[in-house]
N, C-alpha and C positions, 0 to 999 in steps of 0.2 A: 464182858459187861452185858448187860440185860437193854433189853429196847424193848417198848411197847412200837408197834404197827396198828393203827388204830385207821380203820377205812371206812369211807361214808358210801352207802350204795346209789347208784342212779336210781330215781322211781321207776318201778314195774321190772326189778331186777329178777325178779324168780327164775324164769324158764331161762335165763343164761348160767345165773347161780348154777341150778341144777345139772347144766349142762357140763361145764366147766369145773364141779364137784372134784370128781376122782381124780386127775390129777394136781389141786388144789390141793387136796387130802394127803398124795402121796409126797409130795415137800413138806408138809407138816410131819408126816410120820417119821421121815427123813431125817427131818431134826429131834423129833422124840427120840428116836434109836439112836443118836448122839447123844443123848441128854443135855442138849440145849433146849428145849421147848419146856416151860415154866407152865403157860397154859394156852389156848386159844377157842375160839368161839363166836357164833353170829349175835349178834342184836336181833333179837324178834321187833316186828314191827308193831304186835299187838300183846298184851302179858300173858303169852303162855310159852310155854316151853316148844310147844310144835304150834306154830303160827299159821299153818296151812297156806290158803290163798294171799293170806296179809304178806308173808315173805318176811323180811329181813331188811333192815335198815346201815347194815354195814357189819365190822370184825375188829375182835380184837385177838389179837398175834402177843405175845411177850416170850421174846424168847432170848438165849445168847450168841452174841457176833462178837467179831474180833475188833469193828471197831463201826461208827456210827455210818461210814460210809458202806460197809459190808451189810449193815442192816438194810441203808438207801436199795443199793443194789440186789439184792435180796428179793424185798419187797414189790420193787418194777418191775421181777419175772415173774411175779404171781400169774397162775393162771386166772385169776378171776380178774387182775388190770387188764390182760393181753384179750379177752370177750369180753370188755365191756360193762362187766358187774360193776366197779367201784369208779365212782364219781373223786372222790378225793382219796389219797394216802398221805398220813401222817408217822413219821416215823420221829422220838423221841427216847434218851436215853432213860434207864426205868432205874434206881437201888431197891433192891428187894428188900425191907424190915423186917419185914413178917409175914407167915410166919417162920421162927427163925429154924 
């Protein structure tokens, strides 16, 4: 089944964001070369696509686990929970409609 991971960032998360990047990145590709990963992405914190100094306001994760607790678990070994970046994690189960 599908989960959204929807994560809210601490204010002035940047320079850990950044830091904590690559292997953030490298669990995500992990599950794209599974073809579990549906999609994911940051929140800018201002309307542009590269937000520069503004940063980022949190992530959104949608990907497939085997079960709601396998997403839980998942999600807590983010590298960006273990430095710091993300203030809250939310993990809920997602049906994809569309598109189909």
């Amino acid at each position: 089944m599908w989960y959204t991971i929807i994560a809210e960032d601490v204010p002035g998360s940047l320079e850990k964001r950044l830091a904590a990047r690559p292997p953030h990145l490298e669990r995500l590709k992990a599950l794209q070369d599974a073809g579990r990963l549906l999609l994911a992405g940051p929140f800018p914190a201002i309307d542009s696509n590269d937000p520069g100094p503004a940063g980022f306001t949190g992530s959104l994760i949608v990907a497939e686990f085997d079960s709601l607790e396998s997403a839980q678990a998942w999600a807590n070994e983010d590298p960006f929970v273990n430095a710091g970046v993300y203030s809250a994690v939310t993990v809920k189960p997602f049906r994809k409609t569309l598109p189909a």
